[in-house]
C-alpha positions as CSV (number, residue, x, y, z in Angstrom):
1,X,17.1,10.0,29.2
2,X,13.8,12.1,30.5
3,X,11.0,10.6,30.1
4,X,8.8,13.3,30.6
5,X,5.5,11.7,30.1
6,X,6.3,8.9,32.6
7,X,7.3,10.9,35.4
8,X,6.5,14.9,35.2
9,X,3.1,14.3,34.4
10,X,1.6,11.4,35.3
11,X,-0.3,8.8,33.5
12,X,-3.0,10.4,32.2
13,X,-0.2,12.5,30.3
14,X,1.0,9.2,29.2
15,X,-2.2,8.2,28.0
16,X,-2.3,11.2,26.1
17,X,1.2,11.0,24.0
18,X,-0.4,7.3,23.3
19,X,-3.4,8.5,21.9
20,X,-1.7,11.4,19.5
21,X,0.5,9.3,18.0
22,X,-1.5,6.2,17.6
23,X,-4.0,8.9,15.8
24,X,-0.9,9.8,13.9
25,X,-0.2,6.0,12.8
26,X,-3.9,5.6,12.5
27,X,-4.2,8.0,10.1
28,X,-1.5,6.8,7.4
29,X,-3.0,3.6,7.3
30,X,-6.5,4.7,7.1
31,X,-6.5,6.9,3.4
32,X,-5.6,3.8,0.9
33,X,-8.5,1.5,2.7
34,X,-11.1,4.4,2.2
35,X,-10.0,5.2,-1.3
36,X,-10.2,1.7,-2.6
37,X,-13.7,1.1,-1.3
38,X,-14.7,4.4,-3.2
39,X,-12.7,4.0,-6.3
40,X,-16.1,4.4,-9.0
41,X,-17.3,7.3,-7.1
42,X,-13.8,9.0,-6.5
43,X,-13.4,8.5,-10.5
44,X,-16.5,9.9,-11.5
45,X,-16.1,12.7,-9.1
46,X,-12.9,13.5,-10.5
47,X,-13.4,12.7,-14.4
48,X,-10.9,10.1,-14.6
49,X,-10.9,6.1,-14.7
50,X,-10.2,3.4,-12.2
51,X,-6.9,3.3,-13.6
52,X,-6.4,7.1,-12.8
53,X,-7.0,6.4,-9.6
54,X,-4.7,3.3,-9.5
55,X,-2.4,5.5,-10.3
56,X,-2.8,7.7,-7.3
57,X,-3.1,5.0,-5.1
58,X,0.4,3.8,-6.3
59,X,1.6,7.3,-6.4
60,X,0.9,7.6,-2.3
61,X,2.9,4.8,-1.5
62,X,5.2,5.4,-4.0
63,X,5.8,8.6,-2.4
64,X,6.7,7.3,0.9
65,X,8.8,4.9,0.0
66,X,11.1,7.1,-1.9
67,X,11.3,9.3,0.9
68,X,10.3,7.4,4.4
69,X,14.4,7.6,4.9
70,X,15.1,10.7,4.2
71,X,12.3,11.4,5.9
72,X,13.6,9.9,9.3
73,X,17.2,11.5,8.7
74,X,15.4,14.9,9.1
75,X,13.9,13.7,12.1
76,X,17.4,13.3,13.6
77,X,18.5,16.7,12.2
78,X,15.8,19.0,13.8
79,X,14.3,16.9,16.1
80,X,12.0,14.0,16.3
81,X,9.2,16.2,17.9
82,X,9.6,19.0,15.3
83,X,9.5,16.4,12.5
84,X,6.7,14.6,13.4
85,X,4.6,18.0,14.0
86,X,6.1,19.4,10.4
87,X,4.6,16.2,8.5
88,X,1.5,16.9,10.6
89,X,1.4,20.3,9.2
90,X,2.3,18.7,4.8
91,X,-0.3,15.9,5.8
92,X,-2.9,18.4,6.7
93,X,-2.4,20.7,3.4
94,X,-2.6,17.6,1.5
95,X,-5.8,16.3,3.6
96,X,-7.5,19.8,3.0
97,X,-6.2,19.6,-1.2
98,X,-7.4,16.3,-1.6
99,X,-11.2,17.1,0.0
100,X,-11.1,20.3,-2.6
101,X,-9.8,18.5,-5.5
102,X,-11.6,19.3,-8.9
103,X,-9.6,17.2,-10.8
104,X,-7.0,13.9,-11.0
105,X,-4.3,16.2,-11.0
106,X,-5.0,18.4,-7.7
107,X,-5.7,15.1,-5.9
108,X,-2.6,13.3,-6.7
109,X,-0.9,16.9,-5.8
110,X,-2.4,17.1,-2.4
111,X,-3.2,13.1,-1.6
112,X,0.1,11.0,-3.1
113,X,2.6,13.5,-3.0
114,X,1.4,16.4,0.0
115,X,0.3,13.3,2.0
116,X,2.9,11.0,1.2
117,X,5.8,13.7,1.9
118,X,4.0,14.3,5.5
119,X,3.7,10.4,6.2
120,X,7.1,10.1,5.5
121,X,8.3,12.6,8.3
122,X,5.2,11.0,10.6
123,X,6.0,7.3,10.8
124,X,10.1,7.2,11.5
125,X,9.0,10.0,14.3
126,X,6.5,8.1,15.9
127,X,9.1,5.3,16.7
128,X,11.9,7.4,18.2
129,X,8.9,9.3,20.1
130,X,7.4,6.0,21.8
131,X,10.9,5.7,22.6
132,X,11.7,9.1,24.4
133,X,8.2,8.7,26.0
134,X,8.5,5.7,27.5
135,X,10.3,3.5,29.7
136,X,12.5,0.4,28.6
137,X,9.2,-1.3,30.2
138,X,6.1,0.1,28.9
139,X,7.8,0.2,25.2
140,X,6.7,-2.7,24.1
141,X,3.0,-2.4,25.1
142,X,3.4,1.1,23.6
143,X,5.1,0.0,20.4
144,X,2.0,-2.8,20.3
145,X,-0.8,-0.7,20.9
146,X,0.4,2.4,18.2
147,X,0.8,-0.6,15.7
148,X,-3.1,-1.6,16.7
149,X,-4.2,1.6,15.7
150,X,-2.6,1.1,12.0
151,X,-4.4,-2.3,12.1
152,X,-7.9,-0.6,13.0
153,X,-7.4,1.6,10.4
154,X,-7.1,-1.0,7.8
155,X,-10.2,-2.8,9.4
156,X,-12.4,0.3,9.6
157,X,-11.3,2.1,6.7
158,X,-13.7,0.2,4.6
159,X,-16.8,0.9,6.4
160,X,-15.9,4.6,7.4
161,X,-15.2,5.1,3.3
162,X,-18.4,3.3,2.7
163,X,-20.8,5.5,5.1
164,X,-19.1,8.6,3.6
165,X,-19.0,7.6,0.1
166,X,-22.5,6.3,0.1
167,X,-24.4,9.3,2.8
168,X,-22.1,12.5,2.2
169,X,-18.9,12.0,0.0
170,X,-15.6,10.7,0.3
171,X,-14.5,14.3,0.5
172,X,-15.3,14.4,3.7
173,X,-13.2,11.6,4.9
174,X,-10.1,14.1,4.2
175,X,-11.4,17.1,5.5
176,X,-12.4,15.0,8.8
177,X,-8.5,14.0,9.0
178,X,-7.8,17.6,8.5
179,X,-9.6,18.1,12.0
180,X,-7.9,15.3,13.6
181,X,-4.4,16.6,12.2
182,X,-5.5,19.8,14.5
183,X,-6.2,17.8,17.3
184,X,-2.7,15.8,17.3
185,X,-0.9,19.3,16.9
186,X,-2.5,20.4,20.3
187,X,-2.1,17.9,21.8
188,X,1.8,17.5,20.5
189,X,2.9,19.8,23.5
190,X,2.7,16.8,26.0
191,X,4.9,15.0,23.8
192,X,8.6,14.7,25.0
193,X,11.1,14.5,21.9
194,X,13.3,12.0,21.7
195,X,16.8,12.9,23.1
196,X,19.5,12.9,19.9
197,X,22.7,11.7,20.6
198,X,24.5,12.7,17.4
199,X,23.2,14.6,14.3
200,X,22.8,12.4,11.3
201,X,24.6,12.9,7.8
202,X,21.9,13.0,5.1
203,X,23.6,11.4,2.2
204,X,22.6,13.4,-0.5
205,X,23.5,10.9,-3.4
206,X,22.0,8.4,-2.1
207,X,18.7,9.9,-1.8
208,X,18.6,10.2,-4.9
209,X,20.3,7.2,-6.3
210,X,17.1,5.1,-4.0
211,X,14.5,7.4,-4.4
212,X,15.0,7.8,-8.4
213,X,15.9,3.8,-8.7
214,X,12.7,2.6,-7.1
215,X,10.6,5.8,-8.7
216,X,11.2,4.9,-12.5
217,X,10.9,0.8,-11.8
218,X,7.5,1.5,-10.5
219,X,6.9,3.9,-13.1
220,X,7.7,1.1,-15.5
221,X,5.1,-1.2,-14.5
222,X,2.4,1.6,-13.7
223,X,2.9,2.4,-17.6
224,X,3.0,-1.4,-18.3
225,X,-0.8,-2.0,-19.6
226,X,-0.8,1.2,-21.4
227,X,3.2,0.1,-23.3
228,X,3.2,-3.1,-23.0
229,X,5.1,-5.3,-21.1
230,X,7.9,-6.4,-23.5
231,X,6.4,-5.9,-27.5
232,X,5.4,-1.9,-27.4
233,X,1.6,-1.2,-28.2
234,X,0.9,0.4,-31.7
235,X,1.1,4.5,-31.2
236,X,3.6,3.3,-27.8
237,X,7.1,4.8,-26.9
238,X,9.8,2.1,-27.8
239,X,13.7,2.0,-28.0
240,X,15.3,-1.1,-29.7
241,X,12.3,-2.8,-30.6
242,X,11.4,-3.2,-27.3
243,X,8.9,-1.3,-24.7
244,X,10.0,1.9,-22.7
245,X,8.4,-0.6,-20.0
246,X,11.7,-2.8,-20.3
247,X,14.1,-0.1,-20.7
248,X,12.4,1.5,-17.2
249,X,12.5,-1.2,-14.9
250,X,16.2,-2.6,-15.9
251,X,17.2,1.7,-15.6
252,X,15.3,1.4,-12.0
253,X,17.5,-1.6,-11.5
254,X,20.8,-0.4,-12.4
255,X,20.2,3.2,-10.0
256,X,19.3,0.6,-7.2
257,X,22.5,-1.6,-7.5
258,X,24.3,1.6,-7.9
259,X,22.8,2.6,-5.1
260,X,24.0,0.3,-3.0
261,X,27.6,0.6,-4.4
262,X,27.6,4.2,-3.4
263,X,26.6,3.1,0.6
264,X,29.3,0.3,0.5
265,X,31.7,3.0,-0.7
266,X,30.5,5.4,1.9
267,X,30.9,2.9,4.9
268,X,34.1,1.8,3.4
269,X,35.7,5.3,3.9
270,X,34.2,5.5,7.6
271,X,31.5,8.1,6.4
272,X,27.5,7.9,7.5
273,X,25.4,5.8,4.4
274,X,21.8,6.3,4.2
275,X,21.5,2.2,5.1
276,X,24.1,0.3,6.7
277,X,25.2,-2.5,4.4
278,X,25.7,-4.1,7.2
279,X,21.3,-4.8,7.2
280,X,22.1,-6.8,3.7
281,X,24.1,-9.2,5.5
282,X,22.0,-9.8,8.5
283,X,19.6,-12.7,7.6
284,X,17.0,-12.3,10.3
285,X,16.3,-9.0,9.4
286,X,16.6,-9.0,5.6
287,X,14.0,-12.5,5.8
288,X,11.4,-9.8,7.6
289,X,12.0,-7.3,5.9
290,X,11.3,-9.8,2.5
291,X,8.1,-11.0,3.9
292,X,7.1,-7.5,4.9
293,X,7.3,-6.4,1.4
294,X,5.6,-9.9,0.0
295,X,2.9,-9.1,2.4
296,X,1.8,-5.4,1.4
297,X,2.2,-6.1,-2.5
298,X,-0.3,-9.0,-1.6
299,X,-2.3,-6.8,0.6
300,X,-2.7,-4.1,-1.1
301,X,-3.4,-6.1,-4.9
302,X,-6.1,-7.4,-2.9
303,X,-7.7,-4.4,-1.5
304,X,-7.2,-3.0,-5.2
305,X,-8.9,-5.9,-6.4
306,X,-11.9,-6.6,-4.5
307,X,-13.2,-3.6,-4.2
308,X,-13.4,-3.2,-7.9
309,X,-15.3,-6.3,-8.2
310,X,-17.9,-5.3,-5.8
311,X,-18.0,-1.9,-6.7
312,X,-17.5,-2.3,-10.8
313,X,-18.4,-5.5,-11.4
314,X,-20.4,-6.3,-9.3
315,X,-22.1,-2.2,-9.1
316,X,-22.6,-2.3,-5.0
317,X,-22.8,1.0,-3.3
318,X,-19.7,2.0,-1.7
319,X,-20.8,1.1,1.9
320,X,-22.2,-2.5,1.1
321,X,-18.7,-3.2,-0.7
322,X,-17.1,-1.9,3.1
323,X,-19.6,-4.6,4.8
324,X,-18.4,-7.2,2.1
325,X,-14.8,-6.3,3.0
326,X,-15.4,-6.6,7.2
327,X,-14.8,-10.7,7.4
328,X,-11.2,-9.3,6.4
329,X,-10.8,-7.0,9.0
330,X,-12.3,-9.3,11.9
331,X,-9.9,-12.1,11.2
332,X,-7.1,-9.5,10.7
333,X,-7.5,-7.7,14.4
334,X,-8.1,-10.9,16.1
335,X,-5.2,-12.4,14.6
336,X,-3.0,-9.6,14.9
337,X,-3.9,-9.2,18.6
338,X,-4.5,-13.1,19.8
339,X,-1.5,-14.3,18.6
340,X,0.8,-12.4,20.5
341,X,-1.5,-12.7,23.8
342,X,-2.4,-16.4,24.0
343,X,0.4,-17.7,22.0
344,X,3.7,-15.4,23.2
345,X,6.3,-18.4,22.9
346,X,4.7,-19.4,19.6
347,X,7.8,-19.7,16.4
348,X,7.7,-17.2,14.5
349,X,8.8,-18.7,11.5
350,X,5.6,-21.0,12.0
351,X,3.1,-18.3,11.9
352,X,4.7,-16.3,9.3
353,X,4.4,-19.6,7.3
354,X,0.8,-19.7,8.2
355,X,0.2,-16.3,7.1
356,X,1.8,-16.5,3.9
357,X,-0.4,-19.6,3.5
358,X,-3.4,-18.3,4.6
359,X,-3.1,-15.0,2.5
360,X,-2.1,-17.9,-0.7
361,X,-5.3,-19.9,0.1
362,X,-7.3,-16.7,0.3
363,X,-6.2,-15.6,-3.4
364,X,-6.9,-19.3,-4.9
365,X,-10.6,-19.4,-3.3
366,X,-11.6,-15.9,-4.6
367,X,-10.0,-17.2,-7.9
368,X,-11.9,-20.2,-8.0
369,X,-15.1,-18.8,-7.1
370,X,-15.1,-15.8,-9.7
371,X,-17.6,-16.0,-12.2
372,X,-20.1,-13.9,-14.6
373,X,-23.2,-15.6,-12.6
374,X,-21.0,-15.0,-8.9
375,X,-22.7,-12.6,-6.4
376,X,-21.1,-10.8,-3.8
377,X,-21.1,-13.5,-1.0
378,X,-18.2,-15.3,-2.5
379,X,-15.5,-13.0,-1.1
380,X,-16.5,-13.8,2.4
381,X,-14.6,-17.0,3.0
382,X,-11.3,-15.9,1.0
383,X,-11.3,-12.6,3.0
384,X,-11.6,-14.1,6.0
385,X,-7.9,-16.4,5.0
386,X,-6.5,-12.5,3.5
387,X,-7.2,-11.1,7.1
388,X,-5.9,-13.9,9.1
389,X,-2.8,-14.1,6.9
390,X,-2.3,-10.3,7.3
391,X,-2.9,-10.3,10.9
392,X,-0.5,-13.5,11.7
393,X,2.4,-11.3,9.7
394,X,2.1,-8.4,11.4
395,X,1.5,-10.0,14.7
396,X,5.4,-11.4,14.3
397,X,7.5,-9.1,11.6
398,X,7.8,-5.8,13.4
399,X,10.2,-7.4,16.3
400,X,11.3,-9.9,14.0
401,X,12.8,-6.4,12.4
402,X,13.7,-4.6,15.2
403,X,14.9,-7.2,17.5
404,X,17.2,-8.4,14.8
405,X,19.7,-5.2,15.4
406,X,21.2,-3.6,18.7
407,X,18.6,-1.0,19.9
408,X,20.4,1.8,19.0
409,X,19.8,1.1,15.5
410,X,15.9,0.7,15.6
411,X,15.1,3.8,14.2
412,X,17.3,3.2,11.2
413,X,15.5,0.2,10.8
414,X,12.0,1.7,11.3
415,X,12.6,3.9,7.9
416,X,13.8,1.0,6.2
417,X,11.1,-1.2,7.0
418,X,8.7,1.5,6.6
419,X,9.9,2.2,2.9
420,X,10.1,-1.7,2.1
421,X,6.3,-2.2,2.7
422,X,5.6,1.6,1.2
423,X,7.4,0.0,-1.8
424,X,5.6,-3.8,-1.5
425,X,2.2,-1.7,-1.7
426,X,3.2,0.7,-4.1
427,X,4.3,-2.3,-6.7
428,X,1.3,-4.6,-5.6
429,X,-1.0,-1.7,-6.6
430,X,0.7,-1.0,-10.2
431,X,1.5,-5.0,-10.6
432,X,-2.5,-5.8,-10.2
433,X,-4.1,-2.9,-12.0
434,X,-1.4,-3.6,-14.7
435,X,-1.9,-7.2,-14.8
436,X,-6.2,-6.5,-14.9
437,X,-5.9,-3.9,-18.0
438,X,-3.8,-6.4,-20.0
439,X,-5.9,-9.4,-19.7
440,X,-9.3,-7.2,-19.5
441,X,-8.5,-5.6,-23.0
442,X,-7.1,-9.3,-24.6
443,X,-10.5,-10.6,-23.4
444,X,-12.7,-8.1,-24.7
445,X,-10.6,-7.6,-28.0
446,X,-11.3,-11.2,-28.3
447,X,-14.5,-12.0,-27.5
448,X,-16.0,-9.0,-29.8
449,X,-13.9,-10.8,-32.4
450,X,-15.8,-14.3,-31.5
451,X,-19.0,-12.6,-31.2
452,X,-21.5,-13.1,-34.8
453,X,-23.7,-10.5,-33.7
454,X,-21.1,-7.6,-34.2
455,X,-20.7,-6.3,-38.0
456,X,-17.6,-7.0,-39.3
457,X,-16.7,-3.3,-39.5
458,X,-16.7,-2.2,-35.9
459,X,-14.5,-6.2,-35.1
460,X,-11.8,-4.0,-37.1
461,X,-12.3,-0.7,-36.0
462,X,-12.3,-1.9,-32.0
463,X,-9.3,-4.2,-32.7
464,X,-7.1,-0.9,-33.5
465,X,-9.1,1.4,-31.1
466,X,-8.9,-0.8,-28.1
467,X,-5.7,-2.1,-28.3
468,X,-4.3,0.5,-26.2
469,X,-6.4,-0.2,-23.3
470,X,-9.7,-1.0,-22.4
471,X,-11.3,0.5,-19.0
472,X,-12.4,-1.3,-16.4
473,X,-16.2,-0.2,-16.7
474,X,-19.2,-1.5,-15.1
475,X,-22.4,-2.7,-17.2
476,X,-24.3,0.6,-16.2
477,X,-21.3,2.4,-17.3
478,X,-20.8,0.8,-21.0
479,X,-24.5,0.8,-21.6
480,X,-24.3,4.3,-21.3
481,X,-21.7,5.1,-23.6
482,X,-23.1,2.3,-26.0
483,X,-26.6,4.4,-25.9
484,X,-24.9,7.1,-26.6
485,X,-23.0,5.9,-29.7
486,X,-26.1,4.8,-31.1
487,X,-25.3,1.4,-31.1
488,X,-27.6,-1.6,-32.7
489,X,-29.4,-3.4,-29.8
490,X,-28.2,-7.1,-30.3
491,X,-24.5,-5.5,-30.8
492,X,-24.9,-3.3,-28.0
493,X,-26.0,-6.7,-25.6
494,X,-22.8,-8.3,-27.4
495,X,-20.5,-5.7,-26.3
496,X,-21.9,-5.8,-22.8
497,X,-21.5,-9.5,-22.8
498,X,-18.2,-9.2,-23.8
499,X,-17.5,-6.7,-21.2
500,X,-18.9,-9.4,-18.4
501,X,-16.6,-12.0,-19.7
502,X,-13.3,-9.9,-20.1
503,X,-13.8,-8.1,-16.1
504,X,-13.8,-11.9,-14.5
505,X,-11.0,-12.6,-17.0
506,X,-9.3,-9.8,-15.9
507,X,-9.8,-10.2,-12.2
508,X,-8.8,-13.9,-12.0
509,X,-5.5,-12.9,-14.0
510,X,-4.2,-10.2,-11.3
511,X,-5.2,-12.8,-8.9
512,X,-2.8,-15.4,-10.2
513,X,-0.5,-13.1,-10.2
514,X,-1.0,-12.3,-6.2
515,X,-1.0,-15.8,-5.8
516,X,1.6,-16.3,-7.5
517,X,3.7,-14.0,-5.4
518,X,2.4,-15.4,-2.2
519,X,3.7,-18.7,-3.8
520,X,7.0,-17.1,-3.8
521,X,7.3,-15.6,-0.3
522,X,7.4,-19.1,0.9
523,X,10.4,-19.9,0.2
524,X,12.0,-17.2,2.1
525,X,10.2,-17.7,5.2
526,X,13.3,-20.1,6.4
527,X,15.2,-16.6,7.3
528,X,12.6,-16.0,9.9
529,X,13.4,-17.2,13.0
530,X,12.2,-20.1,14.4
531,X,12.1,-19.0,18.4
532,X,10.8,-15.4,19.4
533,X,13.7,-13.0,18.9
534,X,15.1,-10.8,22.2
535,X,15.9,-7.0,21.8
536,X,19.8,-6.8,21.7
537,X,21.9,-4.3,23.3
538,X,25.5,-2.8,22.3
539,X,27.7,-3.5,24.8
């Protein structure tokens, strides 16, 4: 193998393929942590609603996750180098649509789908590409310090969103990507592409078995608050007596496990799958790649959560909810990066457990503390258990993954992983904004139904109206459209009340339910291994 940036050029050429592609990982994990911070102004700017906006969120990761494999399979077809400068290019357009968008529309166009698409050619090229630039040696210092750039995204995403949101505008957030997407591309040249030994088989059905099966279950429960989960709303699709909601997911299912039929089939007659059914039967790395996706669907509920309540509920300006969100990523980088330095022989099934703990604890605290009369200071102690949690997984599962298969295979095993947290974040996002609707619109329904100071008319009128959905809208917001309704003034304060009442309800519920899953990740963290795992070799 040449390793070109090792030995032609020196180490400051070195230093410079480490820097372009930890900007390129930085840069996919920075867009959902700015977004979520800006969430009320984004949906303003846009005309649409928080749930819009959950929707694009989802749509992003979505996006990658349906095609993060195919999206390495190309890599291997034209070259890494060529790959990762081609999703460089997508990324870019969508970067540039996004910071134009007038509407929802154009910015799910150019964010979750332009963006997504280019992240999905980025991230399985930046593996192979540590790889071709590096020596057996320096990799994994390399590998650690490209994955610390994702992590300081996540921890500065919040305040960088903030400053723009609250001084300029989040637009500018994406068109300053757009000028960092230049920079990687010149500085690209350095870069050495990964040598290919073969050229990969893209298997065509498959893509679209996965891709399809995973796109209509999330679709499912995006459409869940709006449906209904099981009984269909009034005015709802239905088939059977039940909600399209049902009929999606167990269709999602089915083109999943057929999915996996087809690879089985494929390996069977000594042709290429798009995954090795051979990963399904390895325990170590099917127990990361389970607590990988238990930890973004956690993750990322949370950073859809909080945000709203210090933004929404709460009304903060978007850079005083990114200082509210720092104790998160404090404890995350120094957990992420001590762990691995001061504790190298430490089990990794321990930690893991820890994290999963911590990230559990986290979600009960915020839960506990949430109430109508609850200022912003009481997310400080459970974000500081969320970032310690996240930083303890990811200072363990990414060579818990990759150590778990001969070496060869680690690029394979980079898309998978890759589209198993795309996937975790993508259903954490729908699962909590899904979950919030529901029990925000039950609330409010409700407690204008309790309330004596609302005539008996508009009880009926809301029950109907409302049942569909109520927005999550902050007091400013509903006064407003209460003013404008020309609403009586002790019905008015009863609807804003109400409104009070049904957001806490709301956010405790989609906390439960991320507690709830953290609950359940426990009991596969026996698959992780209990002494730090070794790179193998074939041969």
């Amino acid at each position: 193998m040449t390793v070109a940036a090792d030995t032609s050029d020196g180490m400051p050429a070195t230093r410079i393929v480490l820097i372009t592609l930890a900007a390129g990982q930085f840069l996919m994990a920075l867009d959902s942590s700015v977004m979520n911070v800006s969430i009320a102004s984004v949906a303003a700017d846009v005309g649409t609603t928080v749930t819009g906006i959950q929707g694009a969120i989802t749509a992003y990761t979505l996006v990658m996750a349906m095609f993060m494999i195919c999206g390495g399979k190309v890599g291997g077809l034209v070259g890494r180098k060529r790959a990762f400068m081609a999703g460089c290019v997508v990324y870019g357009c969508g970067s540039l649509t996004t910071a134009l968008a007038p509407n929802l529309t154009v910015l799910m166009v150019g964010w979750s789908f332009l963006e997504g698409i280019g992240a999905a050619l980025i991230l399985p090229a930046i593996v192979s590409l540590v790889a071709g630039n590096f020596t057996v040696e320096r990799r994994p210092a390399a590998y650690g310090i490209v994955t610390a750039a994702g992590a300081v995204a996540i921890a500065l995403g919040p305040i960088i969103g903030g400053i723009a949101t609250t001084y300029f505008s989040w637009r500018w957030v994406f068109a300053g990507e757009v000028v960092v997407v230049v920079g990687i591309l010149l500085f690209t040249r350095r870069i050495a592409d990964a040598p290919l030994d073969r050229r990969p088989h893209i298997d065509i059905p498959g893509a679209l078995l996965s891709g399809l099966g995973v796109g209509i279950f999330v679709f499912g429960v995006l459409r869940s608050a709006e449906w209904g989960w099981f009984v269909p709303k009034a005015g709802t699709p239905s088939m059977l007596g039940l909600s399209l909601v049902v009929w999606s997911m167990l269709a999602g299912l089915f083109l999943v496990w057929l999915f996996f039929r087809w690879e089985v089939r494929l390996s069977d007659h000594g042709k290429e799958p798009l995954i090795d059914p051979e990963f399904l039967k390895n325990r170590q790395l099917t127990g990361g790649l389970t607590m990988f996706f238990f930890q973004y669907l956690v993750q990322m509920g949370v950073f859809f959560i909080v945000p709203l309540y210090l933004s929404v509920a709460l009304g903060l300006p978007a850079i005083d909810t990114g200082v509210r969100i720092l104790p998160l990523s404090l404890t995350l980088l120094a957990a992420a990066t001590a762990i691995p330095r001061f504790l190298p022989h430490a089990s990794p099934r321990r930690v893991v457990r820890q994290g999963i703990f911590a990230l559990l604890m986290g979600a009960i605290v915020l839960l506990g503390a949430l109430d109508t009369e609850s200022g912003a200071e009481i997310v400080t102690i459970p974000l500081l258990f969320i970032g310690y949690g996240m930083g303890a997984l990811a200072s363990q599962l990414g060579s818990v993954t990759v150590s778990a298969v001969p070496d060869e295979q680690s690029a394979d095993v980079g898309g998978v992983q890759n589209t198993v947290t795309n996937l975790g974040a993508s259903i954490g996002t729908a699962l909590a904004g899904s979950i919030l609707i529901a029990a925000l619109t039950s609330s409010f329904v409700a407690n204008i139904e309790r309330s004596p100071a609302i005539p008996a008319e508009i009880k009926a009128r809301a029950s109907i109206e409302l049942s569909g959905g109520v927005p999550f809208l902050s007091d400013a917001q509903l006064k407003k459209q209460l003013d404008e309704s020309g609403a009586h003034t002790d019905a008015a304060q009863a609807a804003l009340d109400a409104n009070a009442d049904a957001r806490v309800d709301a956010l405790r519920a989609a906390l439960a339910i991320l507690a709830l899953a953290g609950l359940i990740a426990l009991f596969f963290t026996h698959r992780i291994p209990a002494t730090q795992p070794r790179s193998r070799r074939k041969g």
